[in-house]
C-alpha positions as CSV (number, residue, x, y, z in Angstrom):
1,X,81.1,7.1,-43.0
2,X,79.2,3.7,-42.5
3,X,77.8,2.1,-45.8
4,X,74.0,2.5,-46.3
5,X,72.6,-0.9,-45.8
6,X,71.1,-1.2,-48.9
7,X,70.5,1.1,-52.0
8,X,68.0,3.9,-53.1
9,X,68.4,5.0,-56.7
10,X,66.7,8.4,-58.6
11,X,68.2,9.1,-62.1
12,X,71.8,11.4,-60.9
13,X,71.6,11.0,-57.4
14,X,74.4,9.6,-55.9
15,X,75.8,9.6,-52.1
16,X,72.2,8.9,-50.4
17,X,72.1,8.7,-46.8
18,X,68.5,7.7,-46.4
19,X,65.4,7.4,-47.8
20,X,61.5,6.7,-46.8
21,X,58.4,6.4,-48.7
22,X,54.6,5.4,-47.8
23,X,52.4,4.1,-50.2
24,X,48.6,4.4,-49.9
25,X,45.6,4.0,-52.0
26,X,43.8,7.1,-54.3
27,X,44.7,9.1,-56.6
28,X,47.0,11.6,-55.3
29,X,50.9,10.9,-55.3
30,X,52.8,10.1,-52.1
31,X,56.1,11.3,-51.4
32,X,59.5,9.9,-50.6
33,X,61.8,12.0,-49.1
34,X,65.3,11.0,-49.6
35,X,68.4,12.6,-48.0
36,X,71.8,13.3,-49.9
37,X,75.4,14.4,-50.1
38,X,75.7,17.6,-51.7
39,X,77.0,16.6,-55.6
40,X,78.1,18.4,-58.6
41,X,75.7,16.4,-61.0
42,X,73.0,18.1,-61.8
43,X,69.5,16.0,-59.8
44,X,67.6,15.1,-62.7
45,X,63.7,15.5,-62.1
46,X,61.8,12.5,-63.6
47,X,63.0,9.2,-63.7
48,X,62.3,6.0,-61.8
49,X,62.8,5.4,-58.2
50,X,64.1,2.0,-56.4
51,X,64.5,0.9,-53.0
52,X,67.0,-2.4,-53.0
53,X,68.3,-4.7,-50.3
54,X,69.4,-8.3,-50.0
55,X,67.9,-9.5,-53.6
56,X,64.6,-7.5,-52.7
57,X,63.4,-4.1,-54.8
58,X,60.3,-2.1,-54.8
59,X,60.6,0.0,-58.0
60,X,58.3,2.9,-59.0
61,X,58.1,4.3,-62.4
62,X,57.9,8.2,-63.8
63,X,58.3,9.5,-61.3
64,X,58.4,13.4,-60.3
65,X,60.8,15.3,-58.2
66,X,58.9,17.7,-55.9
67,X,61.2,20.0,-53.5
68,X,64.5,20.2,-52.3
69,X,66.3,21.9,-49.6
70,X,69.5,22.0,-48.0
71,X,69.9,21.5,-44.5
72,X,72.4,21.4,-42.2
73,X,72.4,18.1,-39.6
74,X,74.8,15.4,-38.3
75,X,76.1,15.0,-41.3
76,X,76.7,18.3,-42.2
77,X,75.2,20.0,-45.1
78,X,72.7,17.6,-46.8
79,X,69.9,17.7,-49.3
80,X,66.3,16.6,-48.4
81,X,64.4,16.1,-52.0
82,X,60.8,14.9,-51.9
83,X,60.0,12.7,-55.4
84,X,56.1,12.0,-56.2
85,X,55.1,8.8,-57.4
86,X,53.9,8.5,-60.5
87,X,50.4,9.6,-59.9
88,X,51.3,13.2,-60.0
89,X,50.7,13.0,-63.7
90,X,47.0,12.2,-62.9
91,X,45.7,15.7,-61.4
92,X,46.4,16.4,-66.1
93,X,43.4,15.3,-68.5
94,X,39.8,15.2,-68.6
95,X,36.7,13.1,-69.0
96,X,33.1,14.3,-70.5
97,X,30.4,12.3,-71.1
98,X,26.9,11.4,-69.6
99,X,25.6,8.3,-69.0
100,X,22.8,6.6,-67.4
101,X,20.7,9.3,-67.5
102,X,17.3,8.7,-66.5
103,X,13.6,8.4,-68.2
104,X,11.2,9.9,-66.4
105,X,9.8,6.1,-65.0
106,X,13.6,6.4,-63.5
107,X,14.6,3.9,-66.8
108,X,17.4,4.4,-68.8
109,X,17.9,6.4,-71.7
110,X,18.9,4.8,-74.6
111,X,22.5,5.2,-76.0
112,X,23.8,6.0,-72.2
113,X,23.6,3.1,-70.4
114,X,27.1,1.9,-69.1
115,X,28.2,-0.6,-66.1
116,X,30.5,1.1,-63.2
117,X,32.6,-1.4,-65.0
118,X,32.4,0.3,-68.7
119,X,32.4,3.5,-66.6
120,X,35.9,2.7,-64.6
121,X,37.6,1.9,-68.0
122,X,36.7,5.0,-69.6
123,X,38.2,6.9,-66.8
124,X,41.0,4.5,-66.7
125,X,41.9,5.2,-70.6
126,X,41.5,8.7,-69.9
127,X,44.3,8.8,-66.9
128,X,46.5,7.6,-69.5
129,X,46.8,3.6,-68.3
130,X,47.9,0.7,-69.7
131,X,44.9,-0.8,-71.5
132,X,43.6,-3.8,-69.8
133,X,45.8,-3.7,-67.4
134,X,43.7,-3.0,-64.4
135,X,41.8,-5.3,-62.3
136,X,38.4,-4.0,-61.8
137,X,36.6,-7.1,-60.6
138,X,35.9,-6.0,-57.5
139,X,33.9,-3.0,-58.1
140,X,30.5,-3.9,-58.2
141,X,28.7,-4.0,-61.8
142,X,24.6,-4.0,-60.8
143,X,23.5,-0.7,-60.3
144,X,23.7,2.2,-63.1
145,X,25.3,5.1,-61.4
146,X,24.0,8.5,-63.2
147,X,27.1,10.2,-64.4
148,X,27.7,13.9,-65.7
149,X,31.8,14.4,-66.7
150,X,32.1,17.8,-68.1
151,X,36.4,18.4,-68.7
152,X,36.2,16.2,-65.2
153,X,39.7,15.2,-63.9
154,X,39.6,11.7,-65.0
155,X,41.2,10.5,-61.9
156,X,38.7,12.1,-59.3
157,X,35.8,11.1,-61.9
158,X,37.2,7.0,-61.0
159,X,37.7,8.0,-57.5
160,X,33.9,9.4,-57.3
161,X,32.8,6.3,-58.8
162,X,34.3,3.9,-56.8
163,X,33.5,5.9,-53.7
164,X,30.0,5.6,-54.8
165,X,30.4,1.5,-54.7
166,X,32.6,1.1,-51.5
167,X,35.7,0.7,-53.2
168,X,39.0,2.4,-53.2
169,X,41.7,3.1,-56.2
170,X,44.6,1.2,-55.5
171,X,47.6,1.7,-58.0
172,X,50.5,-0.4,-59.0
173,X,53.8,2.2,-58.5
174,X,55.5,0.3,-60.7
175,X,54.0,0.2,-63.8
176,X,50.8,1.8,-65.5
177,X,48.5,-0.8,-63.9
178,X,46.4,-1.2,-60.8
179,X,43.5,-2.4,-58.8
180,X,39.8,-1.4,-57.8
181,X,39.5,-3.2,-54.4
182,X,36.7,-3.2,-51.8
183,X,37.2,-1.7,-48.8
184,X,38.1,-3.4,-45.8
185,X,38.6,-6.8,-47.9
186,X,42.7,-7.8,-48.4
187,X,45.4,-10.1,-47.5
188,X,46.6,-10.8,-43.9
189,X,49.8,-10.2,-43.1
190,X,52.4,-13.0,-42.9
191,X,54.1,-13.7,-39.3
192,X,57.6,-14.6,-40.5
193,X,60.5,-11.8,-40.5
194,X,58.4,-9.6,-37.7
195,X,60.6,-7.0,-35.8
196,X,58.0,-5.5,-34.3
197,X,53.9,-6.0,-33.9
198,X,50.9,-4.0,-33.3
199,X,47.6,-4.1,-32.8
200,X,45.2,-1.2,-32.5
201,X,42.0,0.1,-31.6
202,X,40.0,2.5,-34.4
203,X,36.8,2.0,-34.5
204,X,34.6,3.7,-37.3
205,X,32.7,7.3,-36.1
206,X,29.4,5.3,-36.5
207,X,26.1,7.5,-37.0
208,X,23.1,6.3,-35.6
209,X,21.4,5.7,-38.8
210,X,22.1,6.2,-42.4
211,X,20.3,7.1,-45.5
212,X,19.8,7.4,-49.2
213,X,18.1,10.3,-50.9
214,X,16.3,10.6,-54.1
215,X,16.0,13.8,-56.1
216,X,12.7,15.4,-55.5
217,X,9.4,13.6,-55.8
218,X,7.6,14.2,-58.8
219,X,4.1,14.6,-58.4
220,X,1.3,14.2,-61.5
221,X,-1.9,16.6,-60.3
222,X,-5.0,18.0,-62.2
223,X,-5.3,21.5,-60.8
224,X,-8.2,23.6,-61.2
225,X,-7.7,26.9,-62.6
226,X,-9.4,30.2,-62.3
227,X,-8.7,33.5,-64.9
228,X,-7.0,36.1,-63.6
229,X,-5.5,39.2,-65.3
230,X,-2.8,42.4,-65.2
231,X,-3.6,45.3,-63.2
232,X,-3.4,48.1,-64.9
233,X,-2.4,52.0,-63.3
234,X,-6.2,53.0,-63.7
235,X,-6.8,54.2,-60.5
236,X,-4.5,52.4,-58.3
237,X,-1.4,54.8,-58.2
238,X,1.1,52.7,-59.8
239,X,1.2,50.5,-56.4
240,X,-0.6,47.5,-57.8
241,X,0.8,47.7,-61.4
242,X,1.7,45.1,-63.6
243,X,0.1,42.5,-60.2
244,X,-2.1,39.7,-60.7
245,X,-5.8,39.6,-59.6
246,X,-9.2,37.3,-60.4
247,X,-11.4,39.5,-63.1
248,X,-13.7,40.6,-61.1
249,X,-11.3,42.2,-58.9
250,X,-9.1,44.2,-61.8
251,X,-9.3,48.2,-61.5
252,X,-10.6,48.2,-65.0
253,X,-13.5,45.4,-64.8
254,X,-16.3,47.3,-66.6
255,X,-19.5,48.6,-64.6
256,X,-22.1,45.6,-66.0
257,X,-19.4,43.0,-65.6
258,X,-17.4,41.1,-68.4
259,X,-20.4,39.1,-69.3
260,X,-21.2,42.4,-71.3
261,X,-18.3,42.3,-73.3
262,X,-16.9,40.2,-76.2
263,X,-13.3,38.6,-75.9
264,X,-11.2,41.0,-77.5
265,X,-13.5,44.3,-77.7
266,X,-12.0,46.6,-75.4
267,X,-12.7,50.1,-76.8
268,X,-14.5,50.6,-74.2
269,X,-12.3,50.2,-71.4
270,X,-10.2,52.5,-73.3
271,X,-12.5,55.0,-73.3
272,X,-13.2,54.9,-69.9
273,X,-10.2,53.7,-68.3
274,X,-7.4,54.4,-70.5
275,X,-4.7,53.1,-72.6
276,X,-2.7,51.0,-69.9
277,X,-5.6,49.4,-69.0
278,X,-6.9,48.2,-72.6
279,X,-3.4,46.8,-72.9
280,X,-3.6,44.6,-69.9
281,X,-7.0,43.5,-71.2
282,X,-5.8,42.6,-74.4
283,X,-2.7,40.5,-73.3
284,X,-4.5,38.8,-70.3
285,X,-8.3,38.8,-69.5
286,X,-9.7,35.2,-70.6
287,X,-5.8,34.0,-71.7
288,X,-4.6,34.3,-68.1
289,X,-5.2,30.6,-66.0
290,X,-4.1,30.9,-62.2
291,X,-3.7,27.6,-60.3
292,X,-6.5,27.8,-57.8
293,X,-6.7,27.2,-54.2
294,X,-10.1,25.6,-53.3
295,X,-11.4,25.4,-49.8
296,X,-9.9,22.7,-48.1
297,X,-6.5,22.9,-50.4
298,X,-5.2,21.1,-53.0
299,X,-5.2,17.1,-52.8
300,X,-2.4,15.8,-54.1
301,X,-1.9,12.5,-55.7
302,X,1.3,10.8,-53.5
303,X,1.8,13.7,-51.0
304,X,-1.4,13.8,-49.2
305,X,-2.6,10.5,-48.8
306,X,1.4,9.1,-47.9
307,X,3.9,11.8,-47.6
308,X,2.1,14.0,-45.1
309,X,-1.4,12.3,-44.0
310,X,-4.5,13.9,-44.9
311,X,-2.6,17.7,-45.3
312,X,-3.7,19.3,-48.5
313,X,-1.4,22.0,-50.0
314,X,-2.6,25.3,-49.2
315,X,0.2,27.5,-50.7
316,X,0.6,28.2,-54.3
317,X,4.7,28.7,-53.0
318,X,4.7,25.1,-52.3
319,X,3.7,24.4,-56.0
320,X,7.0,23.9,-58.5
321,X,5.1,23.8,-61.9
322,X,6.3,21.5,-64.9
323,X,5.1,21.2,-68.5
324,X,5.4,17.5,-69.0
325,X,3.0,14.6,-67.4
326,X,5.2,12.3,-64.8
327,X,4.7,8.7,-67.1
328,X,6.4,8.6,-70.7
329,X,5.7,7.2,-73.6
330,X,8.2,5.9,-76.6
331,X,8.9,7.2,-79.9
332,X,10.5,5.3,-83.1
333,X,12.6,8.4,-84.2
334,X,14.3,7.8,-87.5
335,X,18.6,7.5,-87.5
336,X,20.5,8.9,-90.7
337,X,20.2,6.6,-93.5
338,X,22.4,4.3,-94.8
339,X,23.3,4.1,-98.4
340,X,20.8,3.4,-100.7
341,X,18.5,5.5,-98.8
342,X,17.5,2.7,-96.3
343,X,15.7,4.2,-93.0
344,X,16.7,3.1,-89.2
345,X,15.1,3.8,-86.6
346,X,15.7,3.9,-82.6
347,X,13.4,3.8,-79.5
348,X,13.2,7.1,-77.9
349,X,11.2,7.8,-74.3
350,X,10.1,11.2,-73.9
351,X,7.6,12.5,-71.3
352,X,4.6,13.7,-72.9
353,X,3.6,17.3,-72.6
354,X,1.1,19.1,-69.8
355,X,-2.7,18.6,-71.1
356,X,-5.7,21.3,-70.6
357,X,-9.3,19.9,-70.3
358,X,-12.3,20.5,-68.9
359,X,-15.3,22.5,-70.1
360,X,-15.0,25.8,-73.0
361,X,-16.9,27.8,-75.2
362,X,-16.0,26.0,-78.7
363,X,-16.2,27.6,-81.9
364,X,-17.4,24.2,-84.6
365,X,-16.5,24.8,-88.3
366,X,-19.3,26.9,-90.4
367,X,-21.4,27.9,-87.1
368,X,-20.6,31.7,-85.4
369,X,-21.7,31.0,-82.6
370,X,-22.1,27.2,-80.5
371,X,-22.7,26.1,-76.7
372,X,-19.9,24.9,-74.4
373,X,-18.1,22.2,-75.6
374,X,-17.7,19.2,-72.3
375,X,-14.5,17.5,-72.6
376,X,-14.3,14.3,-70.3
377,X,-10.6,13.3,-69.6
378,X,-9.4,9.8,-70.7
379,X,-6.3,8.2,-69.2
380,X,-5.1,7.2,-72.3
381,X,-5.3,10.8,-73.4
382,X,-6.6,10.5,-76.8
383,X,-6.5,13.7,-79.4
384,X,-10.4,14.5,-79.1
385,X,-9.9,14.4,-74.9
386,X,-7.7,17.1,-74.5
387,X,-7.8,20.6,-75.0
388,X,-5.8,20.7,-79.0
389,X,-5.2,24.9,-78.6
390,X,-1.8,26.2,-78.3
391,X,-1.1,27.4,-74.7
392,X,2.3,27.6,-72.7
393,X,2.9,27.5,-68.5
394,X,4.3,30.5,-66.3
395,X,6.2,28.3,-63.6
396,X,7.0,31.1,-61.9
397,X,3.3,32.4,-61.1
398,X,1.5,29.2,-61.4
399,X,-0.2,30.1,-64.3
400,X,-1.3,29.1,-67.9
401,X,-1.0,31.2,-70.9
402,X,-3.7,30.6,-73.5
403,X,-2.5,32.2,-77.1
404,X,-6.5,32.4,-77.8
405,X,-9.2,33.6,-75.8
406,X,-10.7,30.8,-73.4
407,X,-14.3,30.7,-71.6
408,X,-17.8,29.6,-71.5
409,X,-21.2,30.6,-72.5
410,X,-23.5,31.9,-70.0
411,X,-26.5,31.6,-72.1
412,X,-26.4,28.2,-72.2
413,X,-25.6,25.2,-74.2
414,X,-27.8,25.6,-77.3
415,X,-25.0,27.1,-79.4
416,X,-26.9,28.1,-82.7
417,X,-27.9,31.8,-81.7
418,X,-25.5,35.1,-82.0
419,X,-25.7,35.9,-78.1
420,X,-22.9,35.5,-76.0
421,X,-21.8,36.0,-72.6
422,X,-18.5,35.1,-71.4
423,X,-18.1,33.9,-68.1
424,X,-15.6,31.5,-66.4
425,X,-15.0,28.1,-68.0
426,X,-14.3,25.1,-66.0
427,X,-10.8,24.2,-66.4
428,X,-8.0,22.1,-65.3
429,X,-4.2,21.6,-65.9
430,X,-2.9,18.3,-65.6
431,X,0.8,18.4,-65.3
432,X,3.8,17.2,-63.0
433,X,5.3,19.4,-60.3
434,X,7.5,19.1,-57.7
435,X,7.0,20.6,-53.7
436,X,8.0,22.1,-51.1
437,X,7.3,21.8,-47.4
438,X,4.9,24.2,-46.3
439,X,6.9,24.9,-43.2
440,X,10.5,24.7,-44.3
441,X,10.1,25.2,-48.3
442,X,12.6,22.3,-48.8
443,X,11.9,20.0,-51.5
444,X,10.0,17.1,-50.8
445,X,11.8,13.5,-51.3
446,X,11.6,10.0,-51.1
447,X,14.5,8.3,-49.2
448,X,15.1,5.0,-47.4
449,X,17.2,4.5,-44.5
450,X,18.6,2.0,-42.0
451,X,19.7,2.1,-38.1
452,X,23.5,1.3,-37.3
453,X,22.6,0.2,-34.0
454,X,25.6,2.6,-33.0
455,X,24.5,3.9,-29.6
456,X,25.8,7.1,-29.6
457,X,23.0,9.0,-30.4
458,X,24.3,11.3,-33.5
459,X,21.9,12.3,-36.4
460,X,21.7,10.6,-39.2
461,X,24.3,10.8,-42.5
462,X,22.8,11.2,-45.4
463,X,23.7,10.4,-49.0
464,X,22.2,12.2,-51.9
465,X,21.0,10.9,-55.4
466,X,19.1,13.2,-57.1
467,X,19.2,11.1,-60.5
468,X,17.4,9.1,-59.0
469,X,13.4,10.6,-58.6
470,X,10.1,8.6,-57.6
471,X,7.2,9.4,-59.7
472,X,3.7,9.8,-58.5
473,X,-0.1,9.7,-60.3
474,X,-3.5,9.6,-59.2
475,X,-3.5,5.9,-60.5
476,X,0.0,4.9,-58.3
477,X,0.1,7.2,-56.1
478,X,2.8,5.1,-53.9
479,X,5.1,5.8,-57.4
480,X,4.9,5.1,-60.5
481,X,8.3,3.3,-60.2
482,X,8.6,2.6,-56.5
483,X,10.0,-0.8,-57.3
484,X,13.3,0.1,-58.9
485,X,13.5,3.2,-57.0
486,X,13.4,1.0,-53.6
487,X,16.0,-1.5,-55.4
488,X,18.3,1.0,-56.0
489,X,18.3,2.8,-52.6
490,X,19.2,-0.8,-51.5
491,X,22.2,-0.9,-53.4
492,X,23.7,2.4,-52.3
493,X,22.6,1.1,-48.5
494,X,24.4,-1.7,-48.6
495,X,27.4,0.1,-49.7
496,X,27.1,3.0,-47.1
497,X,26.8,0.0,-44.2
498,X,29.9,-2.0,-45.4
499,X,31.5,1.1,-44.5
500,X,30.7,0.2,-41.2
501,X,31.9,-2.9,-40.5
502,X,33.8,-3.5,-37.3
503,X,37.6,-3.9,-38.8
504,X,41.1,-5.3,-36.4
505,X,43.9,-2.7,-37.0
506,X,47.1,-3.7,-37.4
507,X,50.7,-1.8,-37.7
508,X,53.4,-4.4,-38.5
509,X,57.2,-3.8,-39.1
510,X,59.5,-6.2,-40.9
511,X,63.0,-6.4,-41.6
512,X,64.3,-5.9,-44.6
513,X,62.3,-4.7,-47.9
514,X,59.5,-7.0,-48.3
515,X,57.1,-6.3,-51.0
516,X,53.3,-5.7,-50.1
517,X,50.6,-5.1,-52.8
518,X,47.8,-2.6,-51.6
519,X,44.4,-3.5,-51.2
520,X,41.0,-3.2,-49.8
521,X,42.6,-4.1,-46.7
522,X,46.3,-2.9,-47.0
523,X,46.3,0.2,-46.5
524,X,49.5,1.9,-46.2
525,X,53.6,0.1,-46.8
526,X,56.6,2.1,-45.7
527,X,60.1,1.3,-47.0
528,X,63.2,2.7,-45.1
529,X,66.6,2.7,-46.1
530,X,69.5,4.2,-43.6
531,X,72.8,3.3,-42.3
532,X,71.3,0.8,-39.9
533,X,69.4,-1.5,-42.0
534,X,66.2,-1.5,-44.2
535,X,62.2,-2.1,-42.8
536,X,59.0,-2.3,-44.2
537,X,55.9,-1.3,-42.4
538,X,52.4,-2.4,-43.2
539,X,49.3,-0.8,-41.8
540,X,46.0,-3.0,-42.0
541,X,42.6,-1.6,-41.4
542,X,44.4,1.8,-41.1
543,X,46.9,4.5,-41.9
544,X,48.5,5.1,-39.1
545,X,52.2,4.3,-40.0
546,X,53.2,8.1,-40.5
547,X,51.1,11.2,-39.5
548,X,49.3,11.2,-42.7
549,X,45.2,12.1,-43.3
550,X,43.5,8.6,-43.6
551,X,42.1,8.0,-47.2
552,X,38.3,8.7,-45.9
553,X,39.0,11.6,-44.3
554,X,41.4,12.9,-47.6
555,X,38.6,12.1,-50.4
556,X,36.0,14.0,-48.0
557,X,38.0,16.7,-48.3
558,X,38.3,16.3,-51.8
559,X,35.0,15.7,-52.8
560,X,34.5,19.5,-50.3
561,X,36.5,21.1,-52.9
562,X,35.3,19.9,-55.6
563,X,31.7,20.7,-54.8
564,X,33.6,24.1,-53.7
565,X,35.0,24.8,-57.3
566,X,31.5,23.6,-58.7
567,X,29.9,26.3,-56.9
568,X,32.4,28.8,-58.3
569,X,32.2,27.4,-61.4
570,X,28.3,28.1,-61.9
571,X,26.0,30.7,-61.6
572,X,22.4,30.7,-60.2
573,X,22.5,27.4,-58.4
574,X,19.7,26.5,-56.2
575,X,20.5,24.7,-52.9
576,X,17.6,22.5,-52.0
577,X,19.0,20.3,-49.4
578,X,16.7,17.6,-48.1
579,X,14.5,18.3,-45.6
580,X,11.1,17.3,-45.8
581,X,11.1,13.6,-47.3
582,X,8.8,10.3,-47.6
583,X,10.4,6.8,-47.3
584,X,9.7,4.5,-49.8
């Protein structure tokens, strides 16, 4: 038997007949796969790996036997063991932590704010790396990608990130170091020592257009709201039970109206109605608000002047209630003092909470009985503007909850008498909400997108960031933060388009071992050792050396199962892909 021309080494093995391995970029392990002599000594499963020939090496480190089996070829009985690099140890570990989480004017909280350069080092440290000892230069450090690791896979969190960004994870097998590179952007390949030469055609599956969407709009509206209360089983069978109607329409409304009747003195709807339907007086009649639908529809500040012209919501389905305004405002909230008792304290932006105004019978201090108290709304929202009662919102049937009884005087505005009779107040809730399209009931978004100029005529691809939501008020009703958000959609655009770029292919074979670095560019190196001599191949612009899944097809398919396990992982999630949107 012919000398191999050259030498492969694993810990025990010994008599090997020949060995391949193909390097590419990510964050799962490739495989050599190595044939050899049937031995005595035991194969040891961890060690280092090194292909050798004339002077030349390519070693990598810790690395993992995977499977053997014995075959029968040529040769006669041989083993075929496949060995992992040494990124099999990276599917071990995790990462938690969230940061760049958003204000509601789409500005950073404070104390989470990290660069995808702070954010790449965290999950580098986490995978276990040699500190410092990966080049990250590449990866660009503007935007403020919103992050959320929760026992993440450290590895998979770095690949995520840099997917985000247009670059790939590009380790060094031979020591616990390594590269972020941008796609598409390497080293060319040297002409000397060329057995063979290739060029090749793969041209990206190009959509027509592309684009970047937001989380849902967030729309600040004063809604009008009407009382409503509980139906009760008087007289209805049971079939309207527990439903909600206007006043005049409940079962137990007494015969000379509610204007006959003091807030809270329901003995005699007890007496002539029953039990049930004193109860539902008692817990709702003049503390129950609905949202009201006036004729024409709702006009709402940002979605009917520029989302959907001139269309007023008419639906009280479309309306996903809130109980904080869209703008925020900033806090000094006090840190844990230092010794000596000394007092820090740090900036904190919190959205401020849903307001009540409008016009209500008010009760002044020392007088029984007074007129209607007329509240004008300031934008600043001082104290003495806003309704100061305690009250809470039902988002689930569009409706506020006073804790005390709320509504005006009939009699007039002259306050100082004992005669009362109630009768609807005028009202309004000022809060955020988000919607949904009357037609489809998808959420409505901003996003901003951009033709190819690919002419094949596909739909467009679509990228989702739902940290990242434009605000909208009756003062800026374009958004509140339109600026920034437009910025940022920018930045993930021109990512998605360098994705894009028209790229030359080549597949290049050279004799002997000759060492390659991946990169953005580099995409795959093969080293072969047999009996008739040693080769490296080098894909560029592809990874089409072997039959083996190309890296943006294999971290699609990750990402799938991820989102996959996600689902699994948690219970009542919502699915609220895009489909009605506005473009900022």
């Amino acid at each position: 038997m012919s000398e191999l021309q050259g030498r492969a080494t694993f810990g025990t093995i010994e008599q090997i007949e020949s060995a391949t391995i193909t390097f590419g970029p990510g964050v799962t392990p490739n495989a050599a796969v190595i044939t050899i002599l049937p031995q005595e000594t035991e194969i040891a499963e961890y060690g280092d790996m090194a292909f050798s020939f004339d002077g030349g090496e390519h070693r990598g480190v810790e690395c993992k036997a995977d499977l053997g089996q014995l075959q029968r070829d040529r040769s006669g009985l041989v083993w075929r063991i496949s060995i992992f690099d040494r990124r099999w140890k990276w599917k071990f570990g995790q990462i938690g932590g969230q940061y760049n989480v958003r204000n509601p004017d789409n500005t950073i909280k404070s104390g989470t704010e990290k660069t995808p350069h702070e954010l790449a080092t965290l999950c580098i440290q986490a995978m276990g790396e040699e500190n410092g000892g990966w080049e990250i230069g590449d990866l660009p450090n503007t935007s403020r990608p919103a992050v959320r690791w929760d026992c993440d896979n450290p590895a998979q969190a770095l690949a995520n990130l840099c997917d985000q960004l247009g670059c790939i994870v590009v380790p060094d097998l031979d020591g616990r170091t390594g590269r972020l590179c941008r796609a598409g952007s390497g080293a060319d390949l040297p002409s000397g020592g060329v057995e063979n030469w290739a060029n090749t055609f793969d041209p990206p599956e190009t959509p027509t257009a592309v684009a970047v969407v937001c989380g849902p709009d967030r729309f600040e509206v004063d809604f009008e709201l009407e009382p409503v209360g509980e139906e009760s089983d008087y007289g209805t069978n049971n079939q309207e039970k527990g439903t909600i109607k206007l006043l005049d329409d409940l079962s137990y409304k007494p015969a000379a109206g509610w204007e006959s009747i003091m807030p809270g003195d329901y003995a005699s709807i007890f007496d002539a109605k029953g039990k049930h339907a004193k109860e539902c007086a008692e817990k709702s009649v003049w503390k129950w608000y609905r949202i009201k639908i006036p004729d024409g529809g709702i006009i709402v500040p940002g979605y009917s002047q520029t989302v959907n012209a001139n269309t007023p919501i008419t639906s009280l389905d479309c309306i996903l209630l809130e109980d904080r305004l869209v703008g925020s405002v900033e806090d000094q909230v006090p840190e844990a003092p230092y010794s000596g008792g000394v007092v820090t304290t740090v900036a904190k932006q919190r959205r401020p909470p849903a307001i009540v105004w409008g016009t209500w019978y008010h009760a002044k201090a020392g007088v029984p009985q007074s007129g209607n108290y007329n509240n004008t709304i300031d934008p600043n929202y001082p104290e003495e503007s806003k309704y100061l009662g305690e009250f809470s919102i039902d988002a689930d049937r569009r409706m506020v909850v006073f804790s005390k009884h709320m509504y005006a005087n009939a009699l007039g505005v002259d306050g100082t008498g004992i005669d009362l009779a109630p009768t609807a107040p005028e009202l309004y809730l000022r809060t955020a909400c988000t919607l949904l399209d009357p037609d489809t009931r998808a959420p409505v978004r901003t996003y901003k997108w951009r033709n190819t100029g690919a002419p094949y005529g596909t739909d467009m691809r679509i990228v989702k960031h739902d940290e990242i939501v434009l605000g909208h008020t009756a003062d800026e009703p374009t958004g509140v933060n339109i600026a920034d958000v437009s910025a940022e959609l920018d930045y993930y655009l021109d990512a998605i388009m360098e994705e894009y770029k028209p790229q030359t292919p080549q597949q290049v074979t050279y004799m002997g071992l000759v060492r390659f670095d991946l990169d953005g560019a580099i995409r795959q190196v093969t080293y072969e050792l047999d009996k008739s001599g040693a080769r490296t191949t080098v894909a560029r612009n592809t990874e089409d050396i072997i039959r083996r899944e190309p890296y943006a097809q294999k971290r699609a398919r990750q990402r799938e199962k991820e989102a996959i396990q996600k689902l699994r992982d948690t219970s009542n999630k919502v699915d609220d892909l895009p489909k009605t949107w506005n473009i900022a």
